[in-house]
DRENFIMAR-17878 format. One line per field, with one value per residue (C-alpha): residue number from 1; x, y, z. Coordinates in nm, 4 decimals, padded with zeros to 6 digits. Layout:
num <- NUM,... $
px <- X,... $
py <- Y,... $
pz <- Z,... $
# end
This chain:
num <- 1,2,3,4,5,6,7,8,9,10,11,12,13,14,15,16,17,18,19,20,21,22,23,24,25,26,27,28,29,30,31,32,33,34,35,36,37,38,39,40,41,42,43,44,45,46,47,48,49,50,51,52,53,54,55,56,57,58,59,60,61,62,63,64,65,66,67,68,69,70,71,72,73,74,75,76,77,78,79,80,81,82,83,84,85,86,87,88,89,90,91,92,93,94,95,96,97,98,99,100,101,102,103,104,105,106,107,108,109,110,111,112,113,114,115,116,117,118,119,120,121,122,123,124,125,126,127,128,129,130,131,132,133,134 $
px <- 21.6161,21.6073,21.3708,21.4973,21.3796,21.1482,20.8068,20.5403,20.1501,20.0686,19.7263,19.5598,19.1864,18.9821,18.6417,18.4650,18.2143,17.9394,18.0725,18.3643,18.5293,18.6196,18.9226,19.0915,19.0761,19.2665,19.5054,19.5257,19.6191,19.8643,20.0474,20.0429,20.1895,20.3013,20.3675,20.0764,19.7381,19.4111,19.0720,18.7325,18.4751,18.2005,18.2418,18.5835,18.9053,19.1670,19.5485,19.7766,20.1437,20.3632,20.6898,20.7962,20.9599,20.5818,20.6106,20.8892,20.7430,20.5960,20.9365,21.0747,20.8371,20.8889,21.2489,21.2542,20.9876,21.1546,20.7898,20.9675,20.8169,20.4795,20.4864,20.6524,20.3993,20.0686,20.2706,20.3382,19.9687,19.7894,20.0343,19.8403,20.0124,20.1875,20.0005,20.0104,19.8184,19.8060,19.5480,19.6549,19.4567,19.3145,19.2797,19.6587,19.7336,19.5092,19.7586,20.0434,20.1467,20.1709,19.9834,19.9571,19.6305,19.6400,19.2460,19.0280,18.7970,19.0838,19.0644,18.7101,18.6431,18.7326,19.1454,19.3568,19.4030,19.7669,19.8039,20.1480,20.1153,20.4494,20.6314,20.9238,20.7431,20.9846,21.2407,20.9623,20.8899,21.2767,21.2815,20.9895,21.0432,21.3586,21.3972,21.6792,21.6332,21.9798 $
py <- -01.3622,-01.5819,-01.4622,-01.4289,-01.7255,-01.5202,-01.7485,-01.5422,-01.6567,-01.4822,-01.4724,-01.3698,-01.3235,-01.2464,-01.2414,-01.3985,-01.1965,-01.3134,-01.2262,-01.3972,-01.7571,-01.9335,-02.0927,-01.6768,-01.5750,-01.8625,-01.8177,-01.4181,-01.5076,-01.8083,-01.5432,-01.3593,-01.5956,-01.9225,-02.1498,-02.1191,-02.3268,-02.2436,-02.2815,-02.1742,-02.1067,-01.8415,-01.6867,-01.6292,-01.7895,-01.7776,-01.8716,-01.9534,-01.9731,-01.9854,-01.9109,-01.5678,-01.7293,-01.7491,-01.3504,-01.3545,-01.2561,-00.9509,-00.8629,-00.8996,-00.6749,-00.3632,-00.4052,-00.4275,-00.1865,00.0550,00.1369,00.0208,00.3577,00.3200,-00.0853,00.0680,00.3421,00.0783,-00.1302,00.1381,00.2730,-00.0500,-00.1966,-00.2510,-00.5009,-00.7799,-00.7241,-00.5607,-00.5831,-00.4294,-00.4305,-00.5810,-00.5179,-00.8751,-00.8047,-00.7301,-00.9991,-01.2552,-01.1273,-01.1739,-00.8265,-00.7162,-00.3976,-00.2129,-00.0680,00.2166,00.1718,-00.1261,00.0475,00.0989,-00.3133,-00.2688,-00.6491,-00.6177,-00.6658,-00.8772,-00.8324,-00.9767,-01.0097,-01.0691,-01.1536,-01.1867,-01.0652,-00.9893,-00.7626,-00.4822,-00.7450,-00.9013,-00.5281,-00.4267,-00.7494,-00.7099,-00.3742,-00.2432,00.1266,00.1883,00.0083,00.1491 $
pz <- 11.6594,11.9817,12.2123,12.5949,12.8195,13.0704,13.2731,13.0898,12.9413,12.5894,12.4941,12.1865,12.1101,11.8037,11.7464,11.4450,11.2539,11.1503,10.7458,10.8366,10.7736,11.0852,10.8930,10.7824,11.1406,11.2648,10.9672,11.0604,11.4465,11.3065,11.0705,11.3758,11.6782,11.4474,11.7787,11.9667,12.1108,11.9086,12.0204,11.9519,12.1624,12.2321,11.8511,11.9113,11.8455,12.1105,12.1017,12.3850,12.4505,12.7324,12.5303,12.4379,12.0836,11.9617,11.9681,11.7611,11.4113,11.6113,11.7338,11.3909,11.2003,11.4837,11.4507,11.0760,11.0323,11.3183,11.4655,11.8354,11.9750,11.8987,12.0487,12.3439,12.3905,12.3868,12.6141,12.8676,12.8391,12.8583,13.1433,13.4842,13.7201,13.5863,13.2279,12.9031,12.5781,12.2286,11.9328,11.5823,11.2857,11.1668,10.7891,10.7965,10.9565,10.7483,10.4694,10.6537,10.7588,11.1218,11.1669,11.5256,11.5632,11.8369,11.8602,11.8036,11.4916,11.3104,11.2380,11.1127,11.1638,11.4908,11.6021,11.7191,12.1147,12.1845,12.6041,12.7511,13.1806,13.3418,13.6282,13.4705,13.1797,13.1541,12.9820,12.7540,12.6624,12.5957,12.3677,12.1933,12.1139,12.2295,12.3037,12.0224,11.7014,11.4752 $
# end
């Protein structure tokens, strides 16, 4: 699925416990956004991407999954300005599963946060989780 060309900045942030290996939360946030900048710093590991396409296994699993509504829903709730965000749970992810959390204790080693900034975020919304799925 090509992913629209839209200007946008995608971050993604997860903290590393102390019971944790460095090395599986980087894998979890790779599984998550494949084509993306890593870097750690402050105990947590942080990836970057200015290219929708590095959202694309996310858009893939809501479609294929059909959980569109619930992605739309944390979108719309968590949207101030030109921003959004959503929690995904970071065990699922190490695994290679993409798993919405609607609150961050439902990831009990803390979630993923995914952050999409753009002006033009009601398109990056329809794409990523589009308001029909048949």
């Amino acid at each position: 699925m090509k992913a629209p060309d839209i200007a946008c900045k995608i971050e993604a942030y997860a903290a590393v416990t102390p019971s944790e290996d460095e090395e599986k939360v980087r894998t979890a946030l790779e599984n998550v956004m494949p084509e993306a900048d890593y870097q750690y710093k402050d105990g947590s590991i942080k990836a970057t991407s200015r290219d929708l396409s590095s959202l694309s296994k996310i858009a893939e699993t809501v479609r294929r999954r059909k959980v569109n509504r619930v992605y739309r829903r944390q979108m719309r709730f968590n949207e101030k300005g030109d921003t959004t965000w959503f929690y995904l749970n970071k065990q699922a992810a190490f695994v290679n599963v993409i798993a919405l959390c609607e609150e961050a204790e439902e990831s009990p080693l803390g979630p993923i946060k995914v952050i999409i900034h753009s002006r033009q975020l009601d398109k990056i919304v329809d794409w990523l989780a589009p308001e029909f799925v048949g």
